[in-house]
VOGU-3710 file (C-alpha; in Angstrom, 3 decimals, decimal comma):
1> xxxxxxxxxx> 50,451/107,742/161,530  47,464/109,498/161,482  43,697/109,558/161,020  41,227/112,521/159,814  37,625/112,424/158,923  35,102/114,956/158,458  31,227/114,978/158,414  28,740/117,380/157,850  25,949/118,015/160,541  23,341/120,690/160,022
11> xxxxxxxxxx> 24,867/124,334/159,424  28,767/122,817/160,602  31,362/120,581/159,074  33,006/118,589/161,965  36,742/117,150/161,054  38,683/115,057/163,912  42,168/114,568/163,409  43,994/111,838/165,557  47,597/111,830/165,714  49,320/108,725/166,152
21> xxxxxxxxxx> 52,566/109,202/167,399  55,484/107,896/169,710  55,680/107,801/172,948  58,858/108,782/173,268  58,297/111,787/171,640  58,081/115,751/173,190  54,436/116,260/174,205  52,447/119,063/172,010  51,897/122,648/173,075  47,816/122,678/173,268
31> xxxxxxxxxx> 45,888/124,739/170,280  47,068/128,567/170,521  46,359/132,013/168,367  49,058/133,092/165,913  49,050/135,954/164,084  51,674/136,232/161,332  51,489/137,950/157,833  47,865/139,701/158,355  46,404/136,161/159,160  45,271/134,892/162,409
41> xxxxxxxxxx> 45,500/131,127/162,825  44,539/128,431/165,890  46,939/125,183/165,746  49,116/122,621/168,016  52,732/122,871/167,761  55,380/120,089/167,980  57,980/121,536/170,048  60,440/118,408/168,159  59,248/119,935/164,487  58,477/123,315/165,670
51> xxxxxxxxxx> 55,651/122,881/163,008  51,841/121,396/163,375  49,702/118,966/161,964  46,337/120,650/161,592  45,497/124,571/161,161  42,569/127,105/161,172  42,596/130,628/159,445  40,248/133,394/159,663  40,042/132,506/156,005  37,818/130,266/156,476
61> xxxxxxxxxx> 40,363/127,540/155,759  41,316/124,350/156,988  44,239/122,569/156,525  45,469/118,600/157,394  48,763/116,940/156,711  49,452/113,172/156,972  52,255/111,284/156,442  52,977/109,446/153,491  54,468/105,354/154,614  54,038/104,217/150,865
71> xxxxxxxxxx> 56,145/106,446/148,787  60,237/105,958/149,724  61,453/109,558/148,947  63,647/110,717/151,622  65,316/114,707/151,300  69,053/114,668/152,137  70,018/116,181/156,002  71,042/118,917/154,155  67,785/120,559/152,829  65,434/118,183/154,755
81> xxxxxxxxxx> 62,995/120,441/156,888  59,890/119,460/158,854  56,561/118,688/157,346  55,174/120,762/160,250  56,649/123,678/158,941  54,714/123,506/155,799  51,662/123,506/156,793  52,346/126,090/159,498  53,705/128,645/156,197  50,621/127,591/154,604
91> xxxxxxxxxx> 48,036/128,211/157,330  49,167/132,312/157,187  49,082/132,484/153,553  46,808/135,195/152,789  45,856/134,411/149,390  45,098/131,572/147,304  47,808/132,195/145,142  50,691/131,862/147,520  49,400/128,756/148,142  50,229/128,040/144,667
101> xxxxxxxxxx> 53,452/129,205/144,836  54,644/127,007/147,955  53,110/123,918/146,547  55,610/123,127/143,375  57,201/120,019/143,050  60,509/122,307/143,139  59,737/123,959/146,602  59,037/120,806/147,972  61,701/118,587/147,581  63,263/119,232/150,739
111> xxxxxxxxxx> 59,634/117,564/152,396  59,056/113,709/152,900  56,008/112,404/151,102  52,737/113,788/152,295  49,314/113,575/151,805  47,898/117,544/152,214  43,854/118,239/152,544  42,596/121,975/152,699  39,109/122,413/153,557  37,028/125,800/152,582
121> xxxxxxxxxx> 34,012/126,500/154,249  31,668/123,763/154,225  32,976/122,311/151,418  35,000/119,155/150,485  38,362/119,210/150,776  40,825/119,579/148,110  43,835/116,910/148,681  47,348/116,950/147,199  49,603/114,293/147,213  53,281/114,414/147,142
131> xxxxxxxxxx> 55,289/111,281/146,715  58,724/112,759/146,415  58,580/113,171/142,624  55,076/114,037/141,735  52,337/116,320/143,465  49,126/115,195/142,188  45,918/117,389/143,285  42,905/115,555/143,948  38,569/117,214/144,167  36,580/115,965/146,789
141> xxxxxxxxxx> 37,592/112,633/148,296  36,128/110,521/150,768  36,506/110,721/154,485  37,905/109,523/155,896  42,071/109,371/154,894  43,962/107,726/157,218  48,099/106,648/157,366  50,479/103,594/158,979  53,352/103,360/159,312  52,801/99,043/159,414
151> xxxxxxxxxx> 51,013/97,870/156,487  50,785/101,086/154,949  48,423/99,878/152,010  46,202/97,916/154,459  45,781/99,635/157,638  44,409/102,620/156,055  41,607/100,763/153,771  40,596/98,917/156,881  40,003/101,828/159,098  38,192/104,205/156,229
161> xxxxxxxxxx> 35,500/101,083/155,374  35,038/100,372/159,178  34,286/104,364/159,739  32,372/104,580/156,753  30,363/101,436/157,481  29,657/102,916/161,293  28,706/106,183/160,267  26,051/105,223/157,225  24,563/103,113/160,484  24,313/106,577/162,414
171> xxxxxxxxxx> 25,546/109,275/160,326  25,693/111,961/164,047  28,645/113,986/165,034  28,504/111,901/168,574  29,102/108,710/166,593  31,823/110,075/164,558  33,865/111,575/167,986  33,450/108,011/169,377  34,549/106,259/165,927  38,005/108,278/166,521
181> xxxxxxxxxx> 37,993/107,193/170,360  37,535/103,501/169,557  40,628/100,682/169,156  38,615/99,178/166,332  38,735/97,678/164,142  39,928/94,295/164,470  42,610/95,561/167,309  44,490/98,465/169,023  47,468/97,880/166,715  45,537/98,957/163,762
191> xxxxxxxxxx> 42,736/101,035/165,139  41,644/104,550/164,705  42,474/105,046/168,175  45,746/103,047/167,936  48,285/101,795/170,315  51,211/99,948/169,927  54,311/99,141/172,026  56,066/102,352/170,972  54,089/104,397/169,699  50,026/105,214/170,150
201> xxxxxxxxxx> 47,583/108,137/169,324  49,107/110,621/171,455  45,760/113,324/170,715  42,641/114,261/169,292  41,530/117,639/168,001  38,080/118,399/166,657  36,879/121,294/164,621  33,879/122,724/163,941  33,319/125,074/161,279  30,886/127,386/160,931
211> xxxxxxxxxx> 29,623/130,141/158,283  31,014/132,797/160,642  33,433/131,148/163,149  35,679/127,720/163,480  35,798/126,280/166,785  38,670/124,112/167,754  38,758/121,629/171,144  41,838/119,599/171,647  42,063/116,203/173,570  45,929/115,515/175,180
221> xxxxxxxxxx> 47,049/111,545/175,767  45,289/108,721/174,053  41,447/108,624/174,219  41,443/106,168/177,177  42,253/109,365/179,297  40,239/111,807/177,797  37,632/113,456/180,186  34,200/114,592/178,524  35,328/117,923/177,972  38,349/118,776/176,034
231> xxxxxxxxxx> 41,446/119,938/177,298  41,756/123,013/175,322  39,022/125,005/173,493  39,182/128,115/171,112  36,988/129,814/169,041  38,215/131,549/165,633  36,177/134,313/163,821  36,237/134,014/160,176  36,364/137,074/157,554  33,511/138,192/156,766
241> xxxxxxxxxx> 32,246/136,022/153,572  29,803/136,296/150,238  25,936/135,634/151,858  25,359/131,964/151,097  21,909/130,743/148,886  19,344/129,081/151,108  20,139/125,243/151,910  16,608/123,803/151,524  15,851/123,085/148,016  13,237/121,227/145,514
251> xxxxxxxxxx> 15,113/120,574/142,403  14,140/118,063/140,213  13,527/117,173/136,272  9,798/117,084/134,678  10,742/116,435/131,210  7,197/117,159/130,211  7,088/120,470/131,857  10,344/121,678/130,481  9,835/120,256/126,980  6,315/122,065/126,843
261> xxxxxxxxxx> 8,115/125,627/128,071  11,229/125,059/125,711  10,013/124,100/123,068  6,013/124,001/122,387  5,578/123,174/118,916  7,327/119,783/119,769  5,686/118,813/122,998  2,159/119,086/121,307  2,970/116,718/118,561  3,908/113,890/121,450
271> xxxxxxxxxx> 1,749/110,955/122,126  1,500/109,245/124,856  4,209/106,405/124,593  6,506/109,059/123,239  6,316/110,866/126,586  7,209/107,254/128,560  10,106/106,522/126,066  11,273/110,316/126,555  11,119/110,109/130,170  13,176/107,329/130,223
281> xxxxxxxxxx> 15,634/108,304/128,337  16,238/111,305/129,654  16,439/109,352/132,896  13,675/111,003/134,540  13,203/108,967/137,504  17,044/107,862/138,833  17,970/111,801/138,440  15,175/112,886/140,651  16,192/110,336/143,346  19,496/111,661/143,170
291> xxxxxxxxxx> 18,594/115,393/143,236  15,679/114,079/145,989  19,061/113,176/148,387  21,225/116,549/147,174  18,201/119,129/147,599  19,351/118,427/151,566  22,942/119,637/151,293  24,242/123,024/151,199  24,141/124,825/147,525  27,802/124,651/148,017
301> xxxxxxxxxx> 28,152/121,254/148,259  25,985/120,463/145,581  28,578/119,899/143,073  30,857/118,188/145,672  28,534/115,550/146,912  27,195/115,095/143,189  31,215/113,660/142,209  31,301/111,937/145,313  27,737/109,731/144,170  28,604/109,554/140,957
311> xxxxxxxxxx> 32,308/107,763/141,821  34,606/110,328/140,109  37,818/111,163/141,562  39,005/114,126/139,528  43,017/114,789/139,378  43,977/118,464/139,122  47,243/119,703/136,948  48,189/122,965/137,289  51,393/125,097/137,193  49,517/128,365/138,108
321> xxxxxxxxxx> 46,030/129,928/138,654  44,968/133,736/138,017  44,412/135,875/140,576  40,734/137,160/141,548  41,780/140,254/140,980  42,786/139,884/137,264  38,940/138,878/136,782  39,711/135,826/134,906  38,122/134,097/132,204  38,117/130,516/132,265
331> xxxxxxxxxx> 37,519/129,161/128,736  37,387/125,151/128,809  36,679/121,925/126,034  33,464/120,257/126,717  33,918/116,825/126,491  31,316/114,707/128,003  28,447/117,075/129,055  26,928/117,858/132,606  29,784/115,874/134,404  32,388/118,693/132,807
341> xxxxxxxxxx> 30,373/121,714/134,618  30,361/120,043/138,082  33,865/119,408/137,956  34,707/122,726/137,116  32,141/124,052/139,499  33,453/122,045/142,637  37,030/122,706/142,215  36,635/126,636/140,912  34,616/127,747/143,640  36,779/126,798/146,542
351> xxxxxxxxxx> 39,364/129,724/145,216  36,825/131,911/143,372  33,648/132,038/145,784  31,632/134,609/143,622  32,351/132,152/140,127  29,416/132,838/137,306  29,098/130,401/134,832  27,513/131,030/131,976  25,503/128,223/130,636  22,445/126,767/129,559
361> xxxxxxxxxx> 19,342/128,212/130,574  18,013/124,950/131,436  20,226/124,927/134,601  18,782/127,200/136,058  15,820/124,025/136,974  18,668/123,195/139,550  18,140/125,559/141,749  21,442/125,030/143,993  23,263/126,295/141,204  21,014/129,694/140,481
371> xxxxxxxxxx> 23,459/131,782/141,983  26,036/130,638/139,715  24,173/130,446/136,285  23,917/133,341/134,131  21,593/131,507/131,387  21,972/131,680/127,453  18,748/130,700/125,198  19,697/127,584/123,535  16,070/126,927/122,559  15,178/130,357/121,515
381> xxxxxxxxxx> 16,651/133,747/120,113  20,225/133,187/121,560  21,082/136,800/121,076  18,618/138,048/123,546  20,464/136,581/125,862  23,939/138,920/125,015  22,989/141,832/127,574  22,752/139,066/130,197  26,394/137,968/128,939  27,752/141,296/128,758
391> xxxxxxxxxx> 26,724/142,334/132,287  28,493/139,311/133,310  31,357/140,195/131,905  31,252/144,098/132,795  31,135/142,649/136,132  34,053/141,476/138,708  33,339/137,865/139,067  35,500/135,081/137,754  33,479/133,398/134,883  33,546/130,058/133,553
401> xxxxxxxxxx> 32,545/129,413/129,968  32,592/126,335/127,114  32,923/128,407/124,214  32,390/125,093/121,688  28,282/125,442/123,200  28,100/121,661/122,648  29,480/117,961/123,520  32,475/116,701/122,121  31,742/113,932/119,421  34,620/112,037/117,695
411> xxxxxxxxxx> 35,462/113,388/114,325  37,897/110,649/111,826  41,430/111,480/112,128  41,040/114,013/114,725  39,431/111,981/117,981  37,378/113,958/120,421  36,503/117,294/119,085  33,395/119,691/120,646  33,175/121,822/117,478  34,449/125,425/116,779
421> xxxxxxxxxx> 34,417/127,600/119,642  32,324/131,342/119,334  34,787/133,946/119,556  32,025/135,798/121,996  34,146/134,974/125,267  37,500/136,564/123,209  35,632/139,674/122,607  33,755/140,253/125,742  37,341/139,413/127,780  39,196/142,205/125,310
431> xxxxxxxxxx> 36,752/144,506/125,856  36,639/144,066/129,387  40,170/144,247/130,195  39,824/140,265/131,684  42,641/137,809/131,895  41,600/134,424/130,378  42,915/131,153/131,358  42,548/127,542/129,082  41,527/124,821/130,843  41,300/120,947/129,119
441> xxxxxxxxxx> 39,280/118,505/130,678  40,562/115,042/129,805  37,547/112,498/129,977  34,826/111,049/127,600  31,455/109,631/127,203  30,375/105,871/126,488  31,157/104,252/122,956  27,560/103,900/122,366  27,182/107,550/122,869  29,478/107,788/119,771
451> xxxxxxxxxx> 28,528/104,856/118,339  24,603/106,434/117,987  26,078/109,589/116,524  28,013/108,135/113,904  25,091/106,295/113,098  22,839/109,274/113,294  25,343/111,034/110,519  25,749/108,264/108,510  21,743/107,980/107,735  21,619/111,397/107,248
461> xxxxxxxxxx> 19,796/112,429/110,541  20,174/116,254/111,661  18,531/115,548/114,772  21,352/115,076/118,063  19,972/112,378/119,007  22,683/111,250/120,942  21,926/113,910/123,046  19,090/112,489/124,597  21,587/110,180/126,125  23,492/112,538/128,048
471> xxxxxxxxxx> 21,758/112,546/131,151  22,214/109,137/131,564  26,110/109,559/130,273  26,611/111,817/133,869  24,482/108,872/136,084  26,993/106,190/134,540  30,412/108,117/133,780  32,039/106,053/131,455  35,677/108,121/132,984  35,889/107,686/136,317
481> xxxxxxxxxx> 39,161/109,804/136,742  38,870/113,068/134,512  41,878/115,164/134,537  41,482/118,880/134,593  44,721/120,160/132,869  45,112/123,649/133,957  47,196/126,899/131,680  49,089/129,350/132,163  46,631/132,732/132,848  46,675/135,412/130,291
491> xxxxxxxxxx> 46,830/138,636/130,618  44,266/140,776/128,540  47,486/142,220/126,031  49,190/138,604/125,824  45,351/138,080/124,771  45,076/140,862/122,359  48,618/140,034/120,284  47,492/136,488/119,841  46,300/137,062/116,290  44,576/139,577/114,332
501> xxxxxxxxxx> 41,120/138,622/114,691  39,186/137,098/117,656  38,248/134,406/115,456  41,713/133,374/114,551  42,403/134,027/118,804  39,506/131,811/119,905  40,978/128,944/117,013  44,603/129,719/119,064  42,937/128,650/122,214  40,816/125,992/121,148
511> xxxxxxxxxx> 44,242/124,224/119,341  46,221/125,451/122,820  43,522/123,163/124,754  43,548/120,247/122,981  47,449/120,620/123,593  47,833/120,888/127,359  47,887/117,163/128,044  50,680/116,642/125,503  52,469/120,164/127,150  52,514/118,682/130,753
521> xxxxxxxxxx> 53,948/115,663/129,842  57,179/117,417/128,230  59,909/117,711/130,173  60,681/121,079/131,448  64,049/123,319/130,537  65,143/124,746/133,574  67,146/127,519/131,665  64,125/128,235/129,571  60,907/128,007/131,463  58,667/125,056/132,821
531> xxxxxxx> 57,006/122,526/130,593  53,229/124,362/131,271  54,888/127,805/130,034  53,228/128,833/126,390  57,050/129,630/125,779  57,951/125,847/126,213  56,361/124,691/122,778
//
């Protein structure tokens, strides 16, 4: 029974965590340094659990774990083990990828339902949910999350719309601390700051993370005997980390100015209404009064905050990601336009800070995601942009890449289809020794959005017209919750003995994409290999 939130203020993210628990129960050991498997970590212990609640690594990393009241899954007393003890194994993981490794359904079945956030830098968090069955992987929720053991469903919902309500009012770190110290709403029985006959918020830890330290204080007893200062305060240094882009920014769209450098001999032929009717199409106006309230966060934010404004609540399903050091290739369908690169963006970056993607050139007018873009010509001589590409490429940075180069349309008796993919990203990753890894993004665009290009083909029309309607497709998301179906990587042989040409590979990968969904859902053969294995099908 337990209640995190976390806000960002200035160059720091601030999360509280109260714990709600019995009275009865052993009092916590205060915040301490543990070093264990080359990683130093500050965290409470239960002395009950012998495990924690909430963790810090000189990672950079965060890490929260809250009950789960709604799901019914119970382990048997004979592999049961402590929740605590979880997160405590994952706070001295040293790598992303034994991360992975703990969190399979088949590892955790000996753990009640939980609800599990990790936090990287200034980021959102990443959440995964396991219900006893399922572990489903969630990008960027809201703050705050929050769990009861009385009214599971309700308690919870109350609490995150009173916090959110208070904090819009005065969105300061103060106001936040005194949100978590407060027996609202309604009552002490359900509040943030809860106490009940048996059991009552027993502590309150805050953290404050920084680009080159976390700082954690820790509050003992409930909140009506807290002093001003905490009881406990310690100060983490992080690894040192890539140099972050500059977090003041004035992106924004002038359709004139870019339609005029992209493509002249157009522009000049516009009159006057055309311009108006462009503008608006393109959404001019509502996509600068977005970008007007993201040019204040972070660069990496940007693609967090974006998903969180637009309402999407992407699911993550994945067996197994590559390893940094296998310089992966991430080769994905492109389904409904900008929407698919933020996504990807907010959820890749978290494990791959230096990620590239390479992209339109046009991107590169959002100047939070500079540092990320390396821009192809779409407009002009794409092959002067191949040196660009192959530097990329030569280069040790993850990459990201939607080999189709255009938005998915349906196509009768197929569905959604983006078009053949260029075998460019097959040849580059052969030549480069890269692993590659296929990623499907399940979502789509609005029916009119199809409707206009079936029109558009039927009358004969070469222009894309539809296109013009894809800025407004990303304001208004027609899928709210995309899935991101994740492979298994490939290493640069498996790669190679795919076919005999890296046209038929790159047609192997496109048809393996459009199959994930249909791969996860299988069933998996214990005496074979799991359902996400390539050797499954």
């Amino acid at each position: 029974m337990c209640t995190v939130s976390w806000c960002l203020q200035q160059d720091r993210m601030q999360i509280l965590f109260n714990r709600d628990e019995r009275k009865s129960r052993v009092v916590a050991v205060w915040p301490e340094h543990y070093q264990q498997a080359g990683v130093e970590a500050i965290m409470p212990i239960d002395p009950e659990g012998e495990g924690s609640w909430l963790a810090a690594n000189d990672r950079g990393m965060v890490f929260c774990l809250l009950n789960d009241y709604v799901s019914t899954y119970q382990p048997t007393e004979a592999i049961r083990r402590s929740r605590g003890h979880l997160l405590r194994t994952l706070a001295h993981s040293p790598e992303w990828q034994e991360l992975d490794v703990i969190l399979q359904p088949e590892s955790l079945l000996c753990y009640a339902p939980f609800r599990l956030l990790v936090f990287v830098g200034l980021q959102e968090p990443l959440l995964w949910h396991w219900d006893g069955q399922t572990l489903r992987q969630q990008c960027a929720p809201h703050s705050p999350l929050s769990s009861s053991s009385r009214w599971p469903m309700l308690i919870p919902e109350l609490r995150a719309r009173y916090w959110q309500r208070m904090m819009a009012v005065e969105p300061s770190a103060e106001n936040q601390l005194l949100l978590h110290q407060q027996a609202k709403p309604l009552h002490a029985s359900m509040g943030i700051a809860m106490q009940r006959q048996q059991v009552q918020t027993v502590s309150i830890t805050r953290l404050q993370l920084k680009p080159d330290s976390i700082c954690m204080e820790y509050w003992d007893g409930h909140p009506t005997m807290h002093q001003a200062t905490p009881d406990r305060s310690l100060e983490l240094k992080l690894l040192p980390r890539l140099e972050q882009a500059e977090d003041r920014f004035d992106s924004q769209l002038d359709v004139r100015g870019l339609m005029q450098r992209f493509s002249p001999a157009v522009s000049h032929r516009l009159r006057r209404w055309q311009w108006s009717l462009l503008r608006w199409l393109l959404a001019e106006k509502p996509l600068n009064q977005g970008l007007q309230w993201l040019n204040q966060q972070p660069a990496e934010r940007f693609c967090d905050i974006a998903i969180q404004r637009l309402g999407l609540q992407p699911r993550v399903v994945a067996c197994r990601w590559p390893a940094s050091a296998s310089r992966p290739v991430f080769v994905c369908n492109h389904p409904t336009g900008g929407i698919d690169g933020l996504v990807l963006i907010s959820l890749l970056q978290k494990r791959y800070p230096d990620l590239k993607v390479i992209a339109n050139e046009v991107l590169m007018e959002v100047h939070q995601l500079t540092d990320r873009i390396v821009p192809v010509s779409v407009f002009g001589n794409a092959r002067a942009s191949l040196p660009v590409v192959q530097t990329a490429f030569a280069s040790d940075a993850p990459l990201l890449i939607f080999p189709a180069g255009r938005t998915a349309r349906v196509e009768p008796n197929v569905g959604l289809d983006d078009g053949p993919w260029a075998k460019l990203a097959v040849t580059l990753a052969r030549r480069e020794q890269r692993s590659m890894t296929v990623l499907h993004l399940q979502s789509r665009n609005s029916r009119w959005f199809y409707l206009l290009a079936r029109l558009r083909r039927r009358f004969g029309i070469t222009s894309n017209l539809e296109m013009l309607l894809l800025v407004r497709e990303m304001l208004k998301p027609a899928t709210k919750q995309p899935t991101l179906y994740v492979d298994v990587p490939m290493h640069p042989v498996e790669l190679t003995a795919l076919a005999d040409t890296d046209r038929q590979r790159i047609s192997w990968l496109k048809h393996r994409c459009y199959q994930l969904p249909r791969v996860y859902q299988e069933e998996p053969d214990d005496t074979v290999k799991p359902s996400c294995s390539r050797r499954a099908n």
